[in-house]
C-alpha positions in Angstrom: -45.4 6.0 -62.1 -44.3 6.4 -65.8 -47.7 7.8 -66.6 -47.4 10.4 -63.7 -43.6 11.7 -65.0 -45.3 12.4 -68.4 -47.8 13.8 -66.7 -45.8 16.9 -64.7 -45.8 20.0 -66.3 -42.3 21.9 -65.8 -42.9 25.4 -64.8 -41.8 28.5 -66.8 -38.6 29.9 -65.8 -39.2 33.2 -65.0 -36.6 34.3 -62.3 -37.5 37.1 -59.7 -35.0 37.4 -57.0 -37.7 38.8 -55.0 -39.7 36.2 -55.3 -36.7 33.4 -55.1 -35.7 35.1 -51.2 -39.4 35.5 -50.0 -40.2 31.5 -51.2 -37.2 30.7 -49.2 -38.0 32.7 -46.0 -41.7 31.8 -46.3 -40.5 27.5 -46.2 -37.8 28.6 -43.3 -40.3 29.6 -41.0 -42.9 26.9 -42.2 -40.6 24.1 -41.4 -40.1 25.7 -38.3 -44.0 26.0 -37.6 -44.6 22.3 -38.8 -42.2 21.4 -36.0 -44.4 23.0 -33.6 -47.4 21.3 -34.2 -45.5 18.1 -32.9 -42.6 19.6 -30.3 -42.5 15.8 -28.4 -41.1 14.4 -31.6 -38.9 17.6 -32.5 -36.9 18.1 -29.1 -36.5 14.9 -28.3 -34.6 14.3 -31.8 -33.2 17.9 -31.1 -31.8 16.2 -27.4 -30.1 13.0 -28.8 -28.1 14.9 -31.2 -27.8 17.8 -28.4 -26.0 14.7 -26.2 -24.3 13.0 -28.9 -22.2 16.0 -29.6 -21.8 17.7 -26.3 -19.3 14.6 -25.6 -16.8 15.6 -28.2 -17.4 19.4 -27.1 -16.9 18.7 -23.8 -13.6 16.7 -23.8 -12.3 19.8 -26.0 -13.0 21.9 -23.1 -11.6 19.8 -20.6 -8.6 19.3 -22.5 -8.4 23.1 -23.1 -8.4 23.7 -19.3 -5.5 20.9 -18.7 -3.9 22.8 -20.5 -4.8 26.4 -19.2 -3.5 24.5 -16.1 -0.2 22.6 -17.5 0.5 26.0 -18.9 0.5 28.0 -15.3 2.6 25.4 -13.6 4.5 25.5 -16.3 5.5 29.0 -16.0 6.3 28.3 -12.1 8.9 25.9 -12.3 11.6 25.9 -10.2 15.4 25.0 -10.9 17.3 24.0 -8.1 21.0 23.8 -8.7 23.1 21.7 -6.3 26.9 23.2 -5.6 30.1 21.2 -4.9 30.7 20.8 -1.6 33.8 22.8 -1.5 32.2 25.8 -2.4 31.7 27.7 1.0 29.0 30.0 2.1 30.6 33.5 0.9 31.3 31.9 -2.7 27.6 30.3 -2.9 26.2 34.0 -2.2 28.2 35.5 -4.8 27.0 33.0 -7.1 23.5 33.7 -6.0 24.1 37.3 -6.9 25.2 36.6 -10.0 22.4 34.4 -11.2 19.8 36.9 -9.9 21.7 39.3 -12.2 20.9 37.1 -15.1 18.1 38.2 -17.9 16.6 35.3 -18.2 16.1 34.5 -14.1 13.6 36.4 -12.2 14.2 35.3 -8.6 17.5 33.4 -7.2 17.4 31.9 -3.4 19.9 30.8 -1.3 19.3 27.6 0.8 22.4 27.3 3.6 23.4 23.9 4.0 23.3 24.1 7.9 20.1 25.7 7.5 19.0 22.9 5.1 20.2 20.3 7.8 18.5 21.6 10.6 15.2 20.9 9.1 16.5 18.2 7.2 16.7 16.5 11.0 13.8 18.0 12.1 11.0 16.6 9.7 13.3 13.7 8.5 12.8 11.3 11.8 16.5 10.5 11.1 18.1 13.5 14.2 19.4 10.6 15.7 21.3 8.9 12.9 22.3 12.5 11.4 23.8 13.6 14.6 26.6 11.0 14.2 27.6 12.6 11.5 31.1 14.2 11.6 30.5 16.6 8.8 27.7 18.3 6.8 26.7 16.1 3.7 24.4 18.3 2.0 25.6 21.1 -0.1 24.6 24.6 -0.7 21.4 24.9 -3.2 20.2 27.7 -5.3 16.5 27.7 -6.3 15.7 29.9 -9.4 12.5 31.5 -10.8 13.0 31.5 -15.2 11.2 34.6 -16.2 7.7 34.1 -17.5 8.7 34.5 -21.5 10.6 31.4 -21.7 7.9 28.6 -20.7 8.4 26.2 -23.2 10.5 23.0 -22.2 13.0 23.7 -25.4 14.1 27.1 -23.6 13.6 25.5 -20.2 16.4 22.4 -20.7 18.8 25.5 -22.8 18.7 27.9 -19.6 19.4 24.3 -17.4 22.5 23.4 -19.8 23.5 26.9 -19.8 23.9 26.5 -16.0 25.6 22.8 -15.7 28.3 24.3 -17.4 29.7 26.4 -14.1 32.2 24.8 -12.5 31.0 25.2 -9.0 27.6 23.8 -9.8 27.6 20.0 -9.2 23.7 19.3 -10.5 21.0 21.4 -12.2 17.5 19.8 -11.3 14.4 20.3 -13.0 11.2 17.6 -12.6 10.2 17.9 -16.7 9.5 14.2 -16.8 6.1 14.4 -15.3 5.5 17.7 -17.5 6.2 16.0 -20.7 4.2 13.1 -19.8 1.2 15.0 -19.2 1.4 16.7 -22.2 1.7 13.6 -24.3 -1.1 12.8 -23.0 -2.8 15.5 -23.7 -2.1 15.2 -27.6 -3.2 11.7 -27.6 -6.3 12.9 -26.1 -6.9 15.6 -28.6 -6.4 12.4 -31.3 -9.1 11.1 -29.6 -11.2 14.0 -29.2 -10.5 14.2 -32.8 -11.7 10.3 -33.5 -14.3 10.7 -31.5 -16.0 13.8 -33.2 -15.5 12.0 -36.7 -17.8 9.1 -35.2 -20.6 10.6 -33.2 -20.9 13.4 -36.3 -21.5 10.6 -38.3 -23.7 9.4 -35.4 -25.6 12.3 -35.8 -25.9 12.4 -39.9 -27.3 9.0 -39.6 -30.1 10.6 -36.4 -30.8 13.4 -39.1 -31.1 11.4 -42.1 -33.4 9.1 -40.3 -35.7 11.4 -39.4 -36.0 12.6 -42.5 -36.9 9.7 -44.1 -39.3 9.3 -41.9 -41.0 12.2 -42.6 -40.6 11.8 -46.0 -42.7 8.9 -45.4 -45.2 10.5 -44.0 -45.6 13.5 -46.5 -45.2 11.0 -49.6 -48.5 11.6 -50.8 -48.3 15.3 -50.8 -45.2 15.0 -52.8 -46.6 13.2 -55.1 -49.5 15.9 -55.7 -46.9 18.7 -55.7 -44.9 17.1 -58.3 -47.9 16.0 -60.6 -48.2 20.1 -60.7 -44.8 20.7 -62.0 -42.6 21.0 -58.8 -39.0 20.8 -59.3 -36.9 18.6 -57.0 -35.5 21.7 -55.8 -39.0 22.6 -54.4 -39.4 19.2 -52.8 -36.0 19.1 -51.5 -36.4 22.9 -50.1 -38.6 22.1 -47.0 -36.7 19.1 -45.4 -33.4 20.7 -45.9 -34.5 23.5 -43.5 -35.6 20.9 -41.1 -32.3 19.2 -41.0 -31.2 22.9 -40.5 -33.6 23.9 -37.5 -32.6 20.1 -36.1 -28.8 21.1 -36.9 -29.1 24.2 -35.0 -31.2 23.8 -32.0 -29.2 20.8 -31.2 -25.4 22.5 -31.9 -26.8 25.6 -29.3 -28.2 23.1 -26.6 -25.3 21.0 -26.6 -23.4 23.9 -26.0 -25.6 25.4 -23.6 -25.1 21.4 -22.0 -21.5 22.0 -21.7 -21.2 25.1 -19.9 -23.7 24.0 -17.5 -21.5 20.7 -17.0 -18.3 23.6 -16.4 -20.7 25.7 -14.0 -21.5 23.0 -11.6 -18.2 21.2 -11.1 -16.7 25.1 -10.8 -16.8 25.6 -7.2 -15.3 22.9 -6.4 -12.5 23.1 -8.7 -12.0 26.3 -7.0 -11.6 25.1 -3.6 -9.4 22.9 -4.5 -7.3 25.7 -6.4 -7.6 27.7 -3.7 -6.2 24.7 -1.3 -2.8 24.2 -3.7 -2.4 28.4 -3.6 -3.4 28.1 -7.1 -5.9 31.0 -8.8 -6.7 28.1 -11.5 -9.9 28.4 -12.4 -12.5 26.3 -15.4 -13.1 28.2 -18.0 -16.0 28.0 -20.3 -16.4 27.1 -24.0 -15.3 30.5 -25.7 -17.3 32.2 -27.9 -15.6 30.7 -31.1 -15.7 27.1 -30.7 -19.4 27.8 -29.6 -20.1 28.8 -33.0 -17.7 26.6 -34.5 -19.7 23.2 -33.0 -23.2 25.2 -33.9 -22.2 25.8 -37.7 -20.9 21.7 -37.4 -23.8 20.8 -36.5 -25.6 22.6 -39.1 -23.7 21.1 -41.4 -24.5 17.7 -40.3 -28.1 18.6 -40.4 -28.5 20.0 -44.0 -26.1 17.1 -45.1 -28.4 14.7 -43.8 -31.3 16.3 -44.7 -29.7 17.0 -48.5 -28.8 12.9 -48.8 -31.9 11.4 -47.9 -33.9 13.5 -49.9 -31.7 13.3 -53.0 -31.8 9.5 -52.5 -35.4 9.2 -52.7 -36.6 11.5 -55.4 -33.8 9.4 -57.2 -35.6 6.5 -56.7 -39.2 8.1 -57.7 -37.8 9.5 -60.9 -36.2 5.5 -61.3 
């Protein structure tokens, strides 16, 4: 081996831009076209790292539409506001007025406390105990609609202090609990998401770098031969570092295309049951920017893969 480094003749240094772009375009379509004499091999690398990272991509998306979703009930929340019970009917109208009046409520409703009673006793299964009763024992409610600009919980729980502060109002009620829940869980989910990209990216540098090596392998003997003749280990490296970029590529766009097929065929139903809660929720796709967002990803975990190996063992031949 010591004879064959002495041996290599360096090339003059004679740099044409020209010449630099049309080297590189003619070894970006070749590694392309040596792929094609063996497609088997090349898609079915090109589908396990298609798989590995349409997992990550595909959580992200379904996290995306829980929130799409958490966001729309959000913005529907109801606040119903429980008066004394000495307030009478005129009084719990006026008030009524009065919050409807109110810039940051878009709807205030009324709810009679005989009217509440009556079907209070009629879907309770309690008429007979309730009609022993010698006096009303629910109050007079208010149910209001916050206007859609104040949707976060912060402006949510000031508009609900703002209101336990009247007198007449005995108990402002708004279910955030289950909200805030869901939205923790949400964030430890993205953590995950998060975790879980790190690993299976990894994942895939190792699939890339594998297959490299392998091919490496294969063409040692012509690298040899091209390096007696004076290539430099930018030639050498040139060729598999477009691989790792066509294996990079295709895999970031089919994983992609994986995704939005998963979306497409569990969208019907998501619709119907939309459509059953009076909800116009509907899945959306991966957007347009996180498409090319996992593609250049997965580029980059090509080319990285592809830069490593090869580094690595011309290393060791010049060693």
């Amino acid at each position: 081996m010591a004879r064959r480094r002495s041996n290599i003749q360096r090339p003059i240094r004679n740099f044409s831009v020209r010449a630099y772009l049309l080297i590189h375009l003619h070894t970006f379509f070749a590694s392309l076209g040596r792929f094609a004499r063996a497609p088997f091999n090349f898609m079915m690398t090109v589908s396990v790292i298609a798989i590995t990272l349409s997992l990550p991509s595909g959580l992200l998306v379904s996290i995306n539409n829980l929130q799409s979703l958490s966001g729309q009930i959000d913005l529907n929340n109801n606040i119903s506001i429980f008066l004394n019970q000495s307030v009478t009917l005129k009084q719990a109208d006026d008030l009524s007025a009065s919050l409807q009046k109110n810039d940051k409520i878009i709807q205030s409703v009324l709810i009679n406390k005989e009217a509440a009673l009556k079907e209070f006793r009629q879907y309770s299964g309690f008429s007979s105990a309730i009609t022993i009763l010698d006096s009303n024992p629910l109050p007079h409610v208010i149910q209001i609609t916050p206007i859609n600009s104040i949707n976060d919980q912060a402006s949510l729980k000031l508009l609900v202090n703002e209101l336990k502060q009247r007198p007449d109002i005995q108990l402002v009620q708004m279910d955030m609990g289950w909200l805030e829940r869901l939205n923790g869980i949400l964030n430890i989910a993205q953590r995950g998401v998060s975790i879980i990209t790190i690993l299976l990216g990894f994942a895939v540098l190792l699939i890339v770098s594998n297959t490299i090596r392998l091919e490496l392998q294969h063409r040692r003997d012509e690298i040899d031969i091209t390096r007696l003749v004076g290539a430099t280990h930018a030639f050498v490296r040139r060729p598999f570092i477009y691989s790792g970029f066509w294996y990079g590529f295709l895999g970031g766009i089919l994983a992609c295309l994986l995704v939005n097929l998963s979306v497409w065929l569990i969208h019907g139903p998501t619709s119907s049951l939309a459509t059953l809660y009076s909800s116009s929720f509907s899945l959306e796709f991966m957007p347009l920017n996180h498409a090319l967002s996992w593609i250049a990803f997965s580029v980059f975990l090509g080319v990285t893969g592809s830069w490593i190996v090869v580094s690595r063992y011309l290393n060791e031949l010049e060693s």
